[in-house]
N, C-alpha and C positions, 0 to 999 in steps of 0.2 A: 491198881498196882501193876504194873509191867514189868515185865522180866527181859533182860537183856543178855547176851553172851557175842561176845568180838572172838574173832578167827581171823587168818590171814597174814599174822605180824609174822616177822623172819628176816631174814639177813639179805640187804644187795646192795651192790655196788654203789658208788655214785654214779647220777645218771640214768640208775634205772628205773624200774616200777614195779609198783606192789597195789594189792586192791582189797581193802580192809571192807569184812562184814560184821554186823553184828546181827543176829535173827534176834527178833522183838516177838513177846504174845503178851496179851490182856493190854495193848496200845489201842490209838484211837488216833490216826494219823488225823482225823476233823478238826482235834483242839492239840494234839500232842507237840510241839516241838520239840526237834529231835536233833542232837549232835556229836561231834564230838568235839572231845579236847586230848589234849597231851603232856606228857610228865616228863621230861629231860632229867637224867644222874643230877643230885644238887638244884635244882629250880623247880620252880611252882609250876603247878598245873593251869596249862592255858588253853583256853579257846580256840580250834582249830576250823571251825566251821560247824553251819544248820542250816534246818530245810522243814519249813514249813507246809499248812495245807495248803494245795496250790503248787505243792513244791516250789518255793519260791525260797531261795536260798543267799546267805551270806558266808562270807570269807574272812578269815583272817589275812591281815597283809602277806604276810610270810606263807600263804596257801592260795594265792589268789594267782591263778594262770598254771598254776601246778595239781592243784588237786581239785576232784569234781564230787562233790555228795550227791546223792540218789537217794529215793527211798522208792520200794518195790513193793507196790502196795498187793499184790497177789501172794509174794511168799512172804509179807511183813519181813523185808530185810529193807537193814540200811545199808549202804555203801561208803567208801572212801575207795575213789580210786586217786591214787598219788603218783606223781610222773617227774621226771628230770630230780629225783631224790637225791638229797646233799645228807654230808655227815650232819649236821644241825637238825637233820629231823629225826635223828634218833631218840628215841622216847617209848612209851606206856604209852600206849594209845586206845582212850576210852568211849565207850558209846556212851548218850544218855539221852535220858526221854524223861522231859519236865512238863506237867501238868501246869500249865499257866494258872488256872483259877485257884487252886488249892496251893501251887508253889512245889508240890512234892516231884521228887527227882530221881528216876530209876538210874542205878550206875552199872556196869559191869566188871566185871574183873581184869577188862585190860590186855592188850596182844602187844608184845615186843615186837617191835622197827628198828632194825641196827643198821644202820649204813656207812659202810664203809667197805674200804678196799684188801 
């Protein structure tokens, strides 16, 4: 069972940047995939990008050339670093670390991203 907690979320402009963490413990970056998603006012929660062992990572369309995940296997932190930030990415923006074999899914509680002017 891993425990997650996201930091980072806040308010900027369009245009700007913001770099979303989440510190991880009792993970296991060898089998863990790890990502996030995101929860827009009124819409479901979606996919925003992961990164596997290997760090070998995928993108959502709508994150692809704007935002970069990292995982930092010294201080067990994930990243989102997010760049050229439009109002559309405002959202809950959450960590999670899913155990493939068993299926179980650590979630965290979520950092507000408001973009706007």
């Amino acid at each position: 069972q891993a425990h997650v907690v996201e930091s980072g979320g806040g308010w900027v402009q369009p245009g700007g940047s913001l770099r979303l963490s989440c510190a991880t413990s009792g993970t296991d970056f060898s089998v863990n995939v790890m990502g996030w998603y995101r929860q827009a006012p009124g819409k479901q929660r979606e996919w925003v990008a992961d990164i596997t062992s290997g760090h070998r990572t995928r993108y959502a369309d709508s994150a692809k050339g704007r935002f970069t995940i990292s995982f930092d296997n010294a201080k067990n932190t994930l990243w989102l670093q997010m760049s050229t930030l439009e109002p559309e990415d405002t959202a809950v923006y959450y960590c999670v670390v899913r155990w493939p074999i068993t299926g179980v899914e650590n979630w965290g509680q979520g950092t507000q991203v408001t973009v706007t002017s």
